[in-house]
N, C-alpha and C positions, 0 to 999 in steps of 0.2 A: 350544831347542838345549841338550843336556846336555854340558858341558865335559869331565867324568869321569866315573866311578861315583863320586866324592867330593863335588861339587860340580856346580852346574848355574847357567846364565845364563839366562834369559828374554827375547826380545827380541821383542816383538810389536806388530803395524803396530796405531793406532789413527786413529779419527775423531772430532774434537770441534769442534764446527760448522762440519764439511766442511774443517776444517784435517788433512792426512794429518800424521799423527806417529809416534817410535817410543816405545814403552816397555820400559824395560829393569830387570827387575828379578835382585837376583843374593843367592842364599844368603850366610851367613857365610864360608864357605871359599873361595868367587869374591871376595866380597871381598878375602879377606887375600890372595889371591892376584894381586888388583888383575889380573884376568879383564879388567875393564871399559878399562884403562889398553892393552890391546892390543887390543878390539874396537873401540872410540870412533871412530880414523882412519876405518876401515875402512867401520863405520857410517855416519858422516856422508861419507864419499866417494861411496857408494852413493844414499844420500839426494839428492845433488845431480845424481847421473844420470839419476835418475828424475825429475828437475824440481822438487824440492821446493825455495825461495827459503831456507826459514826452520827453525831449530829451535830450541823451546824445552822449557826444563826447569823442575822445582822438585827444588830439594833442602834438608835439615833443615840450618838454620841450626848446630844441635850439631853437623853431620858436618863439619869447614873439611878433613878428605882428599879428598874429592867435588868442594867446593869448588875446593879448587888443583888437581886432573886438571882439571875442566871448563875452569878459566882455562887451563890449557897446553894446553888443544884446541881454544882459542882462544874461547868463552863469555864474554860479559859480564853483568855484574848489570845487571838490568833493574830492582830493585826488592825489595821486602819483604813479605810475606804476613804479618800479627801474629798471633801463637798460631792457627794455622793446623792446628797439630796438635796432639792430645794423647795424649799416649805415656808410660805407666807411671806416672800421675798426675802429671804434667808440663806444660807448655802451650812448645809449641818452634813458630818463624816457621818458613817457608819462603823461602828466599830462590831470586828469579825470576829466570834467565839465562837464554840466544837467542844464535843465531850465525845470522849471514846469507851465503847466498851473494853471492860478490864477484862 
């Protein structure tokens, strides 16, 4: 889905061991535009009509704006991924949230 000619969002269905999930990835300018902060609802409301129970994420332990959207969309940490990635000669965690349908 492209947001503008400026910016674009990616949101696409996956499978990882028959777990249905979304993936969302978003240029710089959806970021700052915090794109994801008005899709997320939306997302996960749709998720739960289609029957999915569960969603879970990882995001870069360096990112804590990602971090506090997902808590206010109601995402809990699950956990800690160690040097899970490495980026720009760096070694950064992943830290593992999930939100369940009530």
């Amino acid at each position: 889905m492209t947001v503008s000619a400026e910016s674009s969002v990616r949101i696409v269905p996956t499978a990882e061991f028959h777990i249905p999930g979304l993936h969302a990835a978003l240029d710089e300018v959806a970021k700052e535009r915090r794109y994801l902060a008005f899709l997320g609802a939306p997302a996960i409301a749709a998720a739960w009509e289609v029957g999915m129970t569960r969603i879970e994420l990882e995001v870069l332990a360096s990112n804590p704006k990602a971090i506090r959207l997902y808590e206010k969309l109601g995402f809990v940490h699950e956990g800690v991924k160690r040097r899970a990635r490495h980026l720009d000669g760096a070694w950064d965690d992943n830290v593992l949230m999930a939100l369940l349908a009530s």
